[in-house]
NUVO-490400 format. One record per atom (N, C-alpha, C, CB): residue number from 0; residue in three letters; atom name; x, y, z. Coordinates in nm, 3 decimals, padded with zeros to 5 digits. Glycine has a CB too. Layout:
N
  seq  type  atom       px       py       pz
  NUM   ALA    CA        X        Y        Z
...
//
This chain:
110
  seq  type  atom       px       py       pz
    0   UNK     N  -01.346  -04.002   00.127
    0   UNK    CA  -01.353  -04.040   00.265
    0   UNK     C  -01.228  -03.993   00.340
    0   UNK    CB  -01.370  -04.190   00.278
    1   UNK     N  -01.151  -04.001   00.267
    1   UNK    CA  -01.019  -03.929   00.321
    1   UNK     C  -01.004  -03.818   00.353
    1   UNK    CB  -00.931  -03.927   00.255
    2   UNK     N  -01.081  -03.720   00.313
    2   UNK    CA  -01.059  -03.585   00.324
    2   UNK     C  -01.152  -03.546   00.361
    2   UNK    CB  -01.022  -03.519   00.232
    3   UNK     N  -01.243  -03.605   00.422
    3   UNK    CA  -01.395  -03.610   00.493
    3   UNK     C  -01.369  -03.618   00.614
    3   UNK    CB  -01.495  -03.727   00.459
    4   UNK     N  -01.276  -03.771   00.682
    4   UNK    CA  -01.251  -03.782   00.804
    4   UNK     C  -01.178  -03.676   00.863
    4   UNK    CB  -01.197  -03.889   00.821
    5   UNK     N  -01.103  -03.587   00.822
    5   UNK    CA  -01.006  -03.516   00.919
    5   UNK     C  -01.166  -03.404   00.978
    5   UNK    CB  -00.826  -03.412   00.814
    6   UNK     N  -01.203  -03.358   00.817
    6   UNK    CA  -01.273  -03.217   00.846
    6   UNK     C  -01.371  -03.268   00.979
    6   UNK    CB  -01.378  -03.147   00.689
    7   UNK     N  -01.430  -03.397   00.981
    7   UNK    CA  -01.578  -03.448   01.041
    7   UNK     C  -01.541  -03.465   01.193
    7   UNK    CB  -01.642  -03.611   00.967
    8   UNK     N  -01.375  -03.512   01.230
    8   UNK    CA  -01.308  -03.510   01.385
    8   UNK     C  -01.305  -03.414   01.401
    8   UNK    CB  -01.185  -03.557   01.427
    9   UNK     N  -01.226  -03.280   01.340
    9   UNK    CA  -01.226  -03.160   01.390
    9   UNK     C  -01.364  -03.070   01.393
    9   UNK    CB  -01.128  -03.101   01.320
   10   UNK     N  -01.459  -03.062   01.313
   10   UNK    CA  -01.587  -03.026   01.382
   10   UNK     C  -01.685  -03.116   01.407
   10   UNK    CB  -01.647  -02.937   01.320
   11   UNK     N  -01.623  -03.253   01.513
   11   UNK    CA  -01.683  -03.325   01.594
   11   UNK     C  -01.807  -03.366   01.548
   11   UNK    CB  -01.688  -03.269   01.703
   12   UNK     N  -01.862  -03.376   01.391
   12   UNK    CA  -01.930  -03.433   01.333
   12   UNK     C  -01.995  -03.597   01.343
   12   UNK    CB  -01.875  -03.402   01.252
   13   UNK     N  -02.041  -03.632   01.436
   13   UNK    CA  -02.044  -03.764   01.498
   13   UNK     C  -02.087  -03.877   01.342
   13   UNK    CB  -02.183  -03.759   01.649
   14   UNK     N  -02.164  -03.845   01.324
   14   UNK    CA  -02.255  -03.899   01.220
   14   UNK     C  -02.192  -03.935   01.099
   14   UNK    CB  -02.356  -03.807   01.187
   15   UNK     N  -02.120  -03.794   01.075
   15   UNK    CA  -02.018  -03.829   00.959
   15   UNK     C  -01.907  -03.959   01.003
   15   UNK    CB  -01.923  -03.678   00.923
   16   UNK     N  -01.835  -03.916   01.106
   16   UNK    CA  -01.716  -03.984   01.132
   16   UNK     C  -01.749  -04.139   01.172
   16   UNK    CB  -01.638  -03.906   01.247
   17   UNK     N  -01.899  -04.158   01.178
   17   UNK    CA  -01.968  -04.326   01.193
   17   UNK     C  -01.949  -04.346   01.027
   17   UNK    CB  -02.181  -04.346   01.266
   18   UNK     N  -02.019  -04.252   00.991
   18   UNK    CA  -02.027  -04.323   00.831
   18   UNK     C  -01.906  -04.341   00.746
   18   UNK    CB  -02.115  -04.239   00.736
   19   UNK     N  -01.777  -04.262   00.805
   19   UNK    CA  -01.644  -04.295   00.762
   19   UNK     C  -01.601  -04.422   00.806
   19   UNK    CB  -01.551  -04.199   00.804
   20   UNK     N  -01.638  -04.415   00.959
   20   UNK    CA  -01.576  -04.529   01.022
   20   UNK     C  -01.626  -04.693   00.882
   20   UNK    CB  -01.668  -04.539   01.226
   21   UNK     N  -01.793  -04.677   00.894
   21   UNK    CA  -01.782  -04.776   00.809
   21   UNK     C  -01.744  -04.832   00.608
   21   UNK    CB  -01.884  -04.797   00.850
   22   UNK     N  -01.704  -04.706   00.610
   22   UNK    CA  -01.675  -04.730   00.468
   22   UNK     C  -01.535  -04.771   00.433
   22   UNK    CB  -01.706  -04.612   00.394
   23   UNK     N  -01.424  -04.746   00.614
   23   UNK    CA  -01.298  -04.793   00.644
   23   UNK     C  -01.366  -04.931   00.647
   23   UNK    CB  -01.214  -04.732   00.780
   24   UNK     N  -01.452  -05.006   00.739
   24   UNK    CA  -01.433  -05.121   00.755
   24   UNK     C  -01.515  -05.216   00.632
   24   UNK    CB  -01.469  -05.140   00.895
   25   UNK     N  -01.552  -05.143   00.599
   25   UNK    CA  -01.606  -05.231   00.435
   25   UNK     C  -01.459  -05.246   00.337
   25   UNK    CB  -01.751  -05.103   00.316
   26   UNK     N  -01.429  -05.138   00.348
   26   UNK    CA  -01.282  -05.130   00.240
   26   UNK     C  -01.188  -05.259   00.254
   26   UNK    CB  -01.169  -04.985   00.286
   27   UNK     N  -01.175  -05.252   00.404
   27   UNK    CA  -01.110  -05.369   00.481
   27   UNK     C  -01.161  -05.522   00.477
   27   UNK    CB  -01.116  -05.331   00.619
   28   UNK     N  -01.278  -05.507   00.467
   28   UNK    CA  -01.303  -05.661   00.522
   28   UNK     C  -01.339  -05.698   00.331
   28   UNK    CB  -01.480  -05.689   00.683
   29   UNK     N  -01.348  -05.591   00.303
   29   UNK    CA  -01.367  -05.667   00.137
   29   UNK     C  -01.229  -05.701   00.048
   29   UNK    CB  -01.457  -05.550   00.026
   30   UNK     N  -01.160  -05.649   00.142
   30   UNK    CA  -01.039  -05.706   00.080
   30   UNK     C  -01.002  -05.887   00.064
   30   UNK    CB  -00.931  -05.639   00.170
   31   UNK     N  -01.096  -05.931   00.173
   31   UNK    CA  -01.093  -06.079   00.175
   31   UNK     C  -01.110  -06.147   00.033
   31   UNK    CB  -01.205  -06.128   00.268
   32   UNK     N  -01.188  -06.024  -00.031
   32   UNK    CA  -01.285  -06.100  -00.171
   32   UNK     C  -01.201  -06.013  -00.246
   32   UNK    CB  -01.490  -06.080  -00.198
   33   UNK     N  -01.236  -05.919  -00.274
   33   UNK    CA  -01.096  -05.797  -00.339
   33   UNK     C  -01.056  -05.730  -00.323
   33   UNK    CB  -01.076  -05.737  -00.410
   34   UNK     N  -00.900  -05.801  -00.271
   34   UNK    CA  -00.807  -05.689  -00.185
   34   UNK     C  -00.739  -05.585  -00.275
   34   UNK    CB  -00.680  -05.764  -00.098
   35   UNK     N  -00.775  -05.499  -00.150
   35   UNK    CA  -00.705  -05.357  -00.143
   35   UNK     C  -00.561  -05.338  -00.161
   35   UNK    CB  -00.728  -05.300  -00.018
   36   UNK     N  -00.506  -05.281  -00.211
   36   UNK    CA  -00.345  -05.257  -00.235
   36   UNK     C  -00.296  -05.288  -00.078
   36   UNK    CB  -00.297  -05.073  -00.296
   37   UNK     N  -00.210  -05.325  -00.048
   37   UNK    CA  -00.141  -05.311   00.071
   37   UNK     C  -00.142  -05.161   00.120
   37   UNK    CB  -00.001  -05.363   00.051
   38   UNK     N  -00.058  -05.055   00.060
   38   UNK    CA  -00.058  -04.898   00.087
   38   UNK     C  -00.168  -04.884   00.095
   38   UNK    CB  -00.005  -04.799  -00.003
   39   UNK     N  -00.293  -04.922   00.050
   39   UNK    CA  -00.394  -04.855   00.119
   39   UNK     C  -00.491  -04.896   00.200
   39   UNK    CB  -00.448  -04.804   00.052
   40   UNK     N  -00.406  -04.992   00.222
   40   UNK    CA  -00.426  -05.085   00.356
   40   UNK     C  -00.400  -05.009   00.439
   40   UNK    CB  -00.348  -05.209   00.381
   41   UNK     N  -00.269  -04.996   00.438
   41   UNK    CA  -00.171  -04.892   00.573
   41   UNK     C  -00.270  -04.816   00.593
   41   UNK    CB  -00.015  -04.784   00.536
   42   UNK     N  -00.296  -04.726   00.487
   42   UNK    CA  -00.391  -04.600   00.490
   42   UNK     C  -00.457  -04.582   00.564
   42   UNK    CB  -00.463  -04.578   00.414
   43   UNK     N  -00.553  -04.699   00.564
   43   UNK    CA  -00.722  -04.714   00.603
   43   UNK     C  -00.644  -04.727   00.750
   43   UNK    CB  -00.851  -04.878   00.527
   44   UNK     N  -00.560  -04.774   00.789
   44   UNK    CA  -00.538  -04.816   00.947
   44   UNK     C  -00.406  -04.736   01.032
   44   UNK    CB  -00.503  -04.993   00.948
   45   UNK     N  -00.393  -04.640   00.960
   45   UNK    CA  -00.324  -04.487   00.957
   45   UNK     C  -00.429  -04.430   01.047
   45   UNK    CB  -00.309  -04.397   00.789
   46   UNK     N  -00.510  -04.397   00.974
   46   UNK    CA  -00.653  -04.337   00.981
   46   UNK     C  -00.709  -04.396   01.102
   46   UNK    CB  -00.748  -04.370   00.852
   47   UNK     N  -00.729  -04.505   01.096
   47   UNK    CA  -00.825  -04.565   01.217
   47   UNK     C  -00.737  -04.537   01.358
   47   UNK    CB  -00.858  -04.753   01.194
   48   UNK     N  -00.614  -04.552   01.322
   48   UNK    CA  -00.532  -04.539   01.429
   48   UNK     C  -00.532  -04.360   01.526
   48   UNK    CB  -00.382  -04.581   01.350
   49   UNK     N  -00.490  -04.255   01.369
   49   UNK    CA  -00.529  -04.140   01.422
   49   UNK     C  -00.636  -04.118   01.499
   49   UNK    CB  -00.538  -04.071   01.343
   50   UNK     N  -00.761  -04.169   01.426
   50   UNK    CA  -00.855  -04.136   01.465
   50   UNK     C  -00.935  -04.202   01.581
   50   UNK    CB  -00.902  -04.127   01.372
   51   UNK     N  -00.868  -04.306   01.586
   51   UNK    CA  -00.962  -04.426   01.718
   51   UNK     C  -01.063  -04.470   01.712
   51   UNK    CB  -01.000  -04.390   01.841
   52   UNK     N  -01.076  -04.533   01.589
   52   UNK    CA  -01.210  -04.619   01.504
   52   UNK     C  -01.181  -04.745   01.536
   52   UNK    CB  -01.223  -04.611   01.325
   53   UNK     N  -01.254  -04.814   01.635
   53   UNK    CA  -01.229  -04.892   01.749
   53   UNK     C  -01.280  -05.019   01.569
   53   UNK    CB  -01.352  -04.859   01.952
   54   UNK     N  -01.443  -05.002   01.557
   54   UNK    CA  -01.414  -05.111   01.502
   54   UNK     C  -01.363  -05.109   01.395
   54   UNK    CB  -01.495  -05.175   01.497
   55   UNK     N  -01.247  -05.037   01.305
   55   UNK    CA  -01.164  -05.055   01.236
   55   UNK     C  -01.014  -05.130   01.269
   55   UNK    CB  -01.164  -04.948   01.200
   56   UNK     N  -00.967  -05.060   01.393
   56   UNK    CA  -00.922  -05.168   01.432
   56   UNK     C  -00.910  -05.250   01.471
   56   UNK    CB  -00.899  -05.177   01.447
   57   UNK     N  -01.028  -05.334   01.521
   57   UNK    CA  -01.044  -05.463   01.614
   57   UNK     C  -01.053  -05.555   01.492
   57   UNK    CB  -01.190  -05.470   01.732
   58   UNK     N  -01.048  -05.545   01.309
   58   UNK    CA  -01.036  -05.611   01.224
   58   UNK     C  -00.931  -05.646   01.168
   58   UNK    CB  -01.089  -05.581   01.168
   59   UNK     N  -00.855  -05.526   01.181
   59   UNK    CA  -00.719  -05.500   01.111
   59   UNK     C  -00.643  -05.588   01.127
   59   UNK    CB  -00.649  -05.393   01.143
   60   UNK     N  -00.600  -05.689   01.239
   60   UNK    CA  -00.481  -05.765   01.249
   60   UNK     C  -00.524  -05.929   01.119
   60   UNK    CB  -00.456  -05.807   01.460
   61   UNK     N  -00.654  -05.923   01.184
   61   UNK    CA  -00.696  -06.079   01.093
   61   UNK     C  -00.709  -06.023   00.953
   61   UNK    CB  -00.869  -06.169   01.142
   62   UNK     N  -00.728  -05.903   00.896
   62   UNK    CA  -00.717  -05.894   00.731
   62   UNK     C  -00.597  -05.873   00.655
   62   UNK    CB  -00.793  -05.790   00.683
   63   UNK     N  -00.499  -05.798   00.797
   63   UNK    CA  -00.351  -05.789   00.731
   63   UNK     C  -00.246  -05.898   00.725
   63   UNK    CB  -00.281  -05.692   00.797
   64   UNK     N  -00.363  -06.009   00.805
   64   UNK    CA  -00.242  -06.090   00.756
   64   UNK     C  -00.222  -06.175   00.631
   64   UNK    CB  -00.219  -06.171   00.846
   65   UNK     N  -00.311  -06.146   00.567
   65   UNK    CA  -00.328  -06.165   00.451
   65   UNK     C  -00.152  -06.141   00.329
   65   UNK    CB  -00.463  -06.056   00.434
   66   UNK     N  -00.139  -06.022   00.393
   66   UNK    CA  -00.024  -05.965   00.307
   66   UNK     C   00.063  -06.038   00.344
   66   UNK    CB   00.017  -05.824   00.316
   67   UNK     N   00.212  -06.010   00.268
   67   UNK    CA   00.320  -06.067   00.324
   67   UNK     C   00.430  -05.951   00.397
   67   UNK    CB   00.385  -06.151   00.206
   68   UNK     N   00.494  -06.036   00.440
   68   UNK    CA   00.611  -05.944   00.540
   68   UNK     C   00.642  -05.846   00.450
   68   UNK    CB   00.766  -06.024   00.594
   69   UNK     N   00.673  -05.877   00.326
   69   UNK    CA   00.779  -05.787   00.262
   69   UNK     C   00.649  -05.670   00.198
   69   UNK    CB   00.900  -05.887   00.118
   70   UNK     N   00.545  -05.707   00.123
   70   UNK    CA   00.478  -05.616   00.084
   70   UNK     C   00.472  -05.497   00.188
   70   UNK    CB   00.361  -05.671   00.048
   71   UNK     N   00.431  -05.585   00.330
   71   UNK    CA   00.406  -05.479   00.444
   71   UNK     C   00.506  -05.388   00.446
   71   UNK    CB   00.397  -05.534   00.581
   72   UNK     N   00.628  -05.419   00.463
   72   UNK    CA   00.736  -05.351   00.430
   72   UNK     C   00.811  -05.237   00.351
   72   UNK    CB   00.765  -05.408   00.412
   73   UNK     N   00.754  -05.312   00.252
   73   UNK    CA   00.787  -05.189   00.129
   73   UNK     C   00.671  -05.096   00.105
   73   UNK    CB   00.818  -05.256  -00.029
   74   UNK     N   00.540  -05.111   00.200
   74   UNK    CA   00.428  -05.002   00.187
   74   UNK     C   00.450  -04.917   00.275
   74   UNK    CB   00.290  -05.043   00.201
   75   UNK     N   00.558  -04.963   00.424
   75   UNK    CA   00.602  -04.815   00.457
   75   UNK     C   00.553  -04.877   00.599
   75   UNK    CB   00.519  -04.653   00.373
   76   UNK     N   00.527  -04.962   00.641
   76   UNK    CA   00.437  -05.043   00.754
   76   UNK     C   00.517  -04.973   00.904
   76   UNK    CB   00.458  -05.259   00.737
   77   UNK     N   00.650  -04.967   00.894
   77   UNK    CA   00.681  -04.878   01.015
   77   UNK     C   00.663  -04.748   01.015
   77   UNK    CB   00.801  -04.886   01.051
   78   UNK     N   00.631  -04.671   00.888
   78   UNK    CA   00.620  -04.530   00.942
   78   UNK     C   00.492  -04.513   00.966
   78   UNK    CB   00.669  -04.420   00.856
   79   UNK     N   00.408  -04.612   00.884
   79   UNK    CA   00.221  -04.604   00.880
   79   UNK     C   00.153  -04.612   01.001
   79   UNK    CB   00.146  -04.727   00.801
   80   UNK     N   00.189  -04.735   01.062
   80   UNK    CA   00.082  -04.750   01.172
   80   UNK     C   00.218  -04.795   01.298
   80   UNK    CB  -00.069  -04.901   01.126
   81   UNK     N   00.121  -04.814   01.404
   81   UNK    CA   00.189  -04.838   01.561
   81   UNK     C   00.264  -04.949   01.585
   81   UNK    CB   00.090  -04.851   01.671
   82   UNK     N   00.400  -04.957   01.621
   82   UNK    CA   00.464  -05.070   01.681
   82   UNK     C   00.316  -05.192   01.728
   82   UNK    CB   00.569  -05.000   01.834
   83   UNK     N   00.243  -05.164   01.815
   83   UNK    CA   00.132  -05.268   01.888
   83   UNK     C   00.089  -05.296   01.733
   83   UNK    CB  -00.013  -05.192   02.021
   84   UNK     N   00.037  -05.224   01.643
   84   UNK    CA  -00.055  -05.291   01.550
   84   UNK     C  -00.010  -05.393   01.454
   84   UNK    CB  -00.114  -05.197   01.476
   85   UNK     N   00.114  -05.323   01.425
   85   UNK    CA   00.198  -05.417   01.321
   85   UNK     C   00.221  -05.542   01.421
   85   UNK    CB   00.364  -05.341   01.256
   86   UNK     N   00.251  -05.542   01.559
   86   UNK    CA   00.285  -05.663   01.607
   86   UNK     C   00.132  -05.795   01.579
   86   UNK    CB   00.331  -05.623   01.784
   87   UNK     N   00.051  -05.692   01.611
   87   UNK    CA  -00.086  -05.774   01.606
   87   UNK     C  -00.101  -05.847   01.459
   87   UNK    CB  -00.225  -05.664   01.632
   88   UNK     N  -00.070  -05.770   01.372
   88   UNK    CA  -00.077  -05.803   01.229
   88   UNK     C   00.006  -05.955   01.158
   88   UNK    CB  -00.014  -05.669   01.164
   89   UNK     N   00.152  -05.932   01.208
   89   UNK    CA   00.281  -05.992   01.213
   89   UNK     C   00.233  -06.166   01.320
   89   UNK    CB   00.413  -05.850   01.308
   90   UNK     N   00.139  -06.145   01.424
   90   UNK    CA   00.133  -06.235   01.538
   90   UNK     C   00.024  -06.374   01.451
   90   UNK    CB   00.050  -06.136   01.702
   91   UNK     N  -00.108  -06.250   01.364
   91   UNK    CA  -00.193  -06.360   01.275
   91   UNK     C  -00.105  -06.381   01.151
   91   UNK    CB  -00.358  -06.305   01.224
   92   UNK     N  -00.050  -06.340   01.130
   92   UNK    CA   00.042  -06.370   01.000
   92   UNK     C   00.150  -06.484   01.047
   92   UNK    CB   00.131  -06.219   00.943
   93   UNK     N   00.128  -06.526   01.148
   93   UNK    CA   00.237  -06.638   01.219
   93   UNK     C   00.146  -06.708   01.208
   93   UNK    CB   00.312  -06.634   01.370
   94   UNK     N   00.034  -06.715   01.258
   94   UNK    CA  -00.054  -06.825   01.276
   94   UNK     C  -00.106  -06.899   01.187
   94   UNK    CB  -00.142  -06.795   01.330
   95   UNK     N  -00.105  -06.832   01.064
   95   UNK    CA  -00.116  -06.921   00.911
   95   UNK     C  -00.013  -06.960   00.904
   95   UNK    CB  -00.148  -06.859   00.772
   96   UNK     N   00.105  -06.925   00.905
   96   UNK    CA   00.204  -06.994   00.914
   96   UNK     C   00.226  -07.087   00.990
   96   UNK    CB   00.274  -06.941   00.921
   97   UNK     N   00.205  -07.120   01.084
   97   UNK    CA   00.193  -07.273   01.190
   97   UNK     C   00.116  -07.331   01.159
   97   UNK    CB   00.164  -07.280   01.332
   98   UNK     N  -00.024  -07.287   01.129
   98   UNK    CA  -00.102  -07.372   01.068
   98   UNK     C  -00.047  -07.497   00.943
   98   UNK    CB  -00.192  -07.277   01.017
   99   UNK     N   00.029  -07.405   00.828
   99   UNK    CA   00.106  -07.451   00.723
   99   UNK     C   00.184  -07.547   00.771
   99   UNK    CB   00.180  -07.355   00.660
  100   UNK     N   00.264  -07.520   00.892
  100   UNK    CA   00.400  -07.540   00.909
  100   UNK     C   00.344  -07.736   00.975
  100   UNK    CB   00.496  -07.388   01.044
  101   UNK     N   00.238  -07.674   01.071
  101   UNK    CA   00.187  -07.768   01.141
  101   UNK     C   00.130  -07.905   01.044
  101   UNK    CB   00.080  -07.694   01.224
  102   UNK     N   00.022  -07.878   00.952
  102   UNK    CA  -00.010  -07.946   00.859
  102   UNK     C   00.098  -08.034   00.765
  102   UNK    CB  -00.076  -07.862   00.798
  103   UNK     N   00.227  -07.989   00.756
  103   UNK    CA   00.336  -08.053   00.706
  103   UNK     C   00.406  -08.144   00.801
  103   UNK    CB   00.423  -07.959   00.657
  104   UNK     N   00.435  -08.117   00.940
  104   UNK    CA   00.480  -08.193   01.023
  104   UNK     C   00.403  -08.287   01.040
  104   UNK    CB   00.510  -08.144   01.120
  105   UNK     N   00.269  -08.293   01.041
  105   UNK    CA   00.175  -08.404   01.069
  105   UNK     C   00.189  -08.481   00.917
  105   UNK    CB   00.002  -08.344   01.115
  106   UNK     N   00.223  -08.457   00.826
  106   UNK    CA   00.184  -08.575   00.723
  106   UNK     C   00.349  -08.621   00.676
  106   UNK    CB   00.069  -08.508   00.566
  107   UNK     N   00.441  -08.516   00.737
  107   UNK    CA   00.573  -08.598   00.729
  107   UNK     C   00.614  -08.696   00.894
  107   UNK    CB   00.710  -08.463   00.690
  108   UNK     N   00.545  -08.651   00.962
  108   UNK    CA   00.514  -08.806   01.047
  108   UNK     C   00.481  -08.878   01.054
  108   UNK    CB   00.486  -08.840   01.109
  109   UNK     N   00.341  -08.901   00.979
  109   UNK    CA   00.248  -08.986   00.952
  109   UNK     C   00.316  -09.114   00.836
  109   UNK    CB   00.121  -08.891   00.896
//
């Protein structure tokens, strides 16, 4: 799929570059059940990014946050994908965290 998507954008292959698009967002959303390496996490959203695979990225922030800061990190997360995406990623990756954070404040008040 990797070496499918470049050839299928550059001769504007519509059909192909749908059927890439979804084998990015299967890769992705099955990571919920069995995740994908982090790096090829980046990958898949490298890609979506180059390429503007709308619904690849309109998933990406709620599956990456799955990972942690540091994995993201050491997979290369600033050279991989866009300042905006990583923020998006980083923003649901807060929100489990408040969730956590929240759930503890309520039962050490209680």
């Amino acid at each position: 799929m990797f070496d499918i998507l470049p050839l299928a954008d550059e001769y504007q292959v519509q059909h192909v570059i749908e059927k890439c698009t979804l084998c990015l967002v299967d890769m992705i959303k099955k990571s919920d059940y069995h995740p994908i390496g982090v790096e090829e996490f980046l990958r898949c959203l490298n890609y979506a990014e180059h390429y503007k695979l709308t619904p690849v990225l309109s998933i990406a922030p709620t599956s990456g946050r799955e990972y942690t800061f540091e994995s993201l990190k050491d997979a290369g997360i600033d050279e991989m994908i866009s300042a905006d995406m990583k923020m998006e990623i980083l923003e649901e990756r807060c929100k489990i965290m408040d969730s956590i954070f929240e759930g503890k404040y309520f039962c050490l008040k209680s």
